[in-house]
C-alpha positions as CSV (number, residue, x, y, z in Angstrom):
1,X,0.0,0.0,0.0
2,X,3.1,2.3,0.4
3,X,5.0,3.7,-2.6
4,X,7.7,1.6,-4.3
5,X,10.9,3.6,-5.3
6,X,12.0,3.1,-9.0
7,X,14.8,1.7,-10.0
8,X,17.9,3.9,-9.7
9,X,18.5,7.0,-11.7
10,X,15.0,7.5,-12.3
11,X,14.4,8.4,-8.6
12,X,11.1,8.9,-9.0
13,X,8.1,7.7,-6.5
14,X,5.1,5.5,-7.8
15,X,2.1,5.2,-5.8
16,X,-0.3,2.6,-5.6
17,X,-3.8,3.9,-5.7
18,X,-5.9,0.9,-4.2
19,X,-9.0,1.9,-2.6
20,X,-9.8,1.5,1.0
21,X,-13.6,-0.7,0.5
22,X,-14.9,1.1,3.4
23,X,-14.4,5.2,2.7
24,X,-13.7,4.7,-0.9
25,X,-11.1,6.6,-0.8
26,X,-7.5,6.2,-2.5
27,X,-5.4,5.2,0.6
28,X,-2.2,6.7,-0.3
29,X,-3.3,10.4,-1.5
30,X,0.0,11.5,0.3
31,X,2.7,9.2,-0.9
32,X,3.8,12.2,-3.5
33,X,3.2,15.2,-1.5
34,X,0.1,17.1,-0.3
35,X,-2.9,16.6,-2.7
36,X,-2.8,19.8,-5.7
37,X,-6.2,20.5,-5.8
38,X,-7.3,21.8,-2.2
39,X,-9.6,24.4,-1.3
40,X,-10.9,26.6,1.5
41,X,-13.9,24.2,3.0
42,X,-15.0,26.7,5.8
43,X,-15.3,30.0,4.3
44,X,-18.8,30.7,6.1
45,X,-16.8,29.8,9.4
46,X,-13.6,32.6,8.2
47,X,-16.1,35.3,7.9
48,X,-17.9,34.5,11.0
49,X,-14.7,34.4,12.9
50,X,-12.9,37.4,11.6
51,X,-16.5,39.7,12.1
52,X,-16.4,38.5,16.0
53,X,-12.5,39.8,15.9
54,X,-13.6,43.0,14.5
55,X,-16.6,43.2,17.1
56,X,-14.3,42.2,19.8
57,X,-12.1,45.0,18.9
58,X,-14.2,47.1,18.7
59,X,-15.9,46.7,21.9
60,X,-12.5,46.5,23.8
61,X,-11.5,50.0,22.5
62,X,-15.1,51.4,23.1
63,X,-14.7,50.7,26.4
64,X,-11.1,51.8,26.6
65,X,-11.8,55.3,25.6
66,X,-15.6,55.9,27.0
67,X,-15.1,53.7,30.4
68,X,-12.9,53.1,33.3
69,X,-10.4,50.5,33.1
70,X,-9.1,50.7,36.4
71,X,-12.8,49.9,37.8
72,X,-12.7,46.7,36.8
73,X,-9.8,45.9,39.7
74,X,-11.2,47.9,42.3
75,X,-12.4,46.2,45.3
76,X,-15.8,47.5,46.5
77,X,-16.6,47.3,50.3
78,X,-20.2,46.3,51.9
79,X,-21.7,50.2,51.2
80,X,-20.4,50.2,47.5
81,X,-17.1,52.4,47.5
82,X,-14.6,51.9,45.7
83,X,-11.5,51.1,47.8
84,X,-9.2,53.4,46.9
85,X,-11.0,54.7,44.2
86,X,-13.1,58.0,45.1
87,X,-12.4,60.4,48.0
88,X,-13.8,59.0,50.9
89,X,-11.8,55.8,50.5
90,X,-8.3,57.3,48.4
91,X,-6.3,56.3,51.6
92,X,-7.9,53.3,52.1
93,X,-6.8,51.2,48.9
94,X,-7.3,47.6,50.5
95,X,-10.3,45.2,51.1
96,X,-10.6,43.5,54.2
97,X,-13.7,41.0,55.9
98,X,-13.6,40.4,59.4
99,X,-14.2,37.5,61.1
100,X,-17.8,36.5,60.4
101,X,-20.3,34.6,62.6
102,X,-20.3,31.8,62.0
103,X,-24.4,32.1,63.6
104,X,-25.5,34.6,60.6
105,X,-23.2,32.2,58.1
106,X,-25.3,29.0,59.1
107,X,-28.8,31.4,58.7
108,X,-28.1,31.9,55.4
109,X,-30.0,29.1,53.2
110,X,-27.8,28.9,50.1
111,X,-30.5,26.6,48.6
112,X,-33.7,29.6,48.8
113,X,-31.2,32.3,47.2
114,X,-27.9,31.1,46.2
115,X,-27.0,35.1,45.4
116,X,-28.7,36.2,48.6
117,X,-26.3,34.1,50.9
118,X,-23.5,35.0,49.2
119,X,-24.3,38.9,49.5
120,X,-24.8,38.5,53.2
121,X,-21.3,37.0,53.5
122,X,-20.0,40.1,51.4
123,X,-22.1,42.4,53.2
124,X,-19.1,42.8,55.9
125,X,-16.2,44.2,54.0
126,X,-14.6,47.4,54.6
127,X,-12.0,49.4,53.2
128,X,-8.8,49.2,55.3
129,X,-5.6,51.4,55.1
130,X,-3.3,48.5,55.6
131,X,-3.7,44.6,56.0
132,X,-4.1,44.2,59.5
133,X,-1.7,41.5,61.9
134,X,-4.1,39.7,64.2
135,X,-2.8,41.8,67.4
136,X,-3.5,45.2,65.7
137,X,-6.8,47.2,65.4
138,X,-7.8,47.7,62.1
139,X,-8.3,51.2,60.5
140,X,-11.1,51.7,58.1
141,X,-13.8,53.7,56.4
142,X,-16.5,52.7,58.8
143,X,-19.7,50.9,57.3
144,X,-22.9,51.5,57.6
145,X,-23.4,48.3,59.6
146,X,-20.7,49.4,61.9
147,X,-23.0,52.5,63.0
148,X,-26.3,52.2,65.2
């Protein structure tokens, strides 16, 4: 089924073109090199691909120049500023949650609101100036659930 080399000098390759009975398809298309006659089979497939590059584009520079990149890495704490982001919170760039009890985490019923549970978790973070030891006080922008 593989090619047979000619005899020498005329260094020249002849295939055997038998047919595989199942795919009826010659077996040994390759034996000379890639097949001469290909084409493009997925044009549809190009076009879609190269218009969801343009649109990505697009959207990614959109963004760049109407939004705010640097929102998409800032932490927000359980009142919605922006640690480190706005005035009230410039010197308080980092994100810290206290301990949590562990009597409000086993009232939450995941299974009812899977969304809701986790917001109550997230409901106690606060922006801090400075990751805090476990000795230390921590200084933060107090939160509104911090206040009576």
């Amino acid at each position: 089924m593989g090619g047979e080399v000619a005899p020498e000098g005329e260094g020249e390759v002849k295939a055997k073109t038998s047919k595989d009975p199942e795919m009826d398809v010659p077996t040994d298309d390759m034996a000379n090199g890639p097949v001469a006659d290909r084409s493009c089979t997925d044009l549809l497939c190009c076009l879609i691909f190269l218009a969801f590059l343009t649109g990505l584009v697009g959207t990614a520079g959109y963004g760049y120049l109407y939004g705010d990149p640097k929102l998409l890495l800032t932490t927000w704490d359980a009142d919605g500023n922006g640690c480190g982001y706005n005035e009230t919170t410039k010197d308080y760039p980092y994100l810290y949650y206290p301990i949590v009890d562990p009597k409000s985490l086993s009232n939450a019923d995941p299974s009812a609101d899977p969304a809701g549970a986790v917001s109550q978790v997230l409901a106690f973070g606060v922006c801090v100036k400075k990751c805090p030891d476990i000795s230390e006080t921590v200084d933060c922008v107090p939160a509104t659930y911090m206040t009576n």
